[in-house]
N, C-alpha and C positions, 0 to 999 in steps of 0.2 A: 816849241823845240822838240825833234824827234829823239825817244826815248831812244838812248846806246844799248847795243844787244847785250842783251846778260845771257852767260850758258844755260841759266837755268832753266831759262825759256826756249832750251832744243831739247827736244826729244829724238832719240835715235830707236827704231821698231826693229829688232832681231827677228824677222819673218821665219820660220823654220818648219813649222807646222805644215801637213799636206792634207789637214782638216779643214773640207770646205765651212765646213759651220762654226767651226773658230774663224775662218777668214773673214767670213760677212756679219755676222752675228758678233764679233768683238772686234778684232783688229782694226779691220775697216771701216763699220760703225764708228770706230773711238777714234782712230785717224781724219777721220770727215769730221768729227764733228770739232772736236780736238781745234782744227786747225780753221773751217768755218767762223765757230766761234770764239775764236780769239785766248782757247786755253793756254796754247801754246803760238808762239812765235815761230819756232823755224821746226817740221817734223819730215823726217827722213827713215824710209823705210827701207829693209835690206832682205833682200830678196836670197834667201839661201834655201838648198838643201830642198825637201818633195815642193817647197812652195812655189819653186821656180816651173814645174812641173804640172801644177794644179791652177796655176794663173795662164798656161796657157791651154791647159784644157779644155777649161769651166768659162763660160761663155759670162755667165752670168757674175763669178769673180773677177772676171774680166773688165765687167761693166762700172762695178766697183772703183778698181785702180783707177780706171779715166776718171770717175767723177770726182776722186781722190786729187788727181793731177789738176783738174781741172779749180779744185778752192786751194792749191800750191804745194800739196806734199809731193815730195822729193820720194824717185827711186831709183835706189842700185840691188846691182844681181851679185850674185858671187858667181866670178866665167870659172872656174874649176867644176862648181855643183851643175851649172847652168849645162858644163861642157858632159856632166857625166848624162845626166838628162838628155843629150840631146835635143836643147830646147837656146840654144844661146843668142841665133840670130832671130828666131821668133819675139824672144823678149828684145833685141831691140830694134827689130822693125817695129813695136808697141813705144819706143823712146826714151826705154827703161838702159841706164849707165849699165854695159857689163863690163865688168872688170875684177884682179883679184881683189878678195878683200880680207884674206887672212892677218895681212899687215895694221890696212886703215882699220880694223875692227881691234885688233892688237889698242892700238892707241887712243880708239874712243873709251878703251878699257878704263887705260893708263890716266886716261884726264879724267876719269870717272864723269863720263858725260850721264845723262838719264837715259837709261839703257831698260827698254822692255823687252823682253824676249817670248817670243808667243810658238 
């Protein structure tokens, strides 16, 4: 019988940072593996603020996200930050959700989801 979702097993990633070596070196590191190996059940990361900015720079962070998407983490952008960047249609020709996220961020608050902010 397939185990019923429990919240506790989402993980929601507050991406904010526009430090490459926080992106590879933690984030995405722990996103990949996080979700490879079976820590977490459902991880979704949210693309805000210079990070929107440095994922479509950095070739090699870049590489990352795919391989990220690729064992099922989940991304969305924030289109407000994406929009100040100049970077909105770039992330999602990548496949990355833009959309605002002041709100739905509001409310992962409010449910006190697992909320890491990098």
């Amino acid at each position: 019988m397939e185990k019923a979702f429990d919240s506790n097993e989402k993980l929601v990633v507050l991406w904010t940072s526009g430090d490459r070596e926080v992106a590879l070196k933690m984030m995405l590191m722990y996103t990949i593996n996080g979700k490879a190996k079976g820590w977490w059940q459902d991880i979704n990361i949210i693309i805000w603020g210079p990070s929107a900015k440095l994922l479509t720079e950095d070739e090699e962070v870049r590489g990352q996200m795919e391989k990220a998407m690729r064992v099922g983490v989940t991304f969305e952008a924030c289109r407000a930050c994406a929009d100040l960047f100049g970077v909105s249609e770039e992330l999602e020709k990548m496949g990355i959700d833009v959309k605002y996220m002041g709100e739905p961020l509001t409310q992962l608050i409010k449910e006190k989801v697992n909320l890491l902010t990098i």
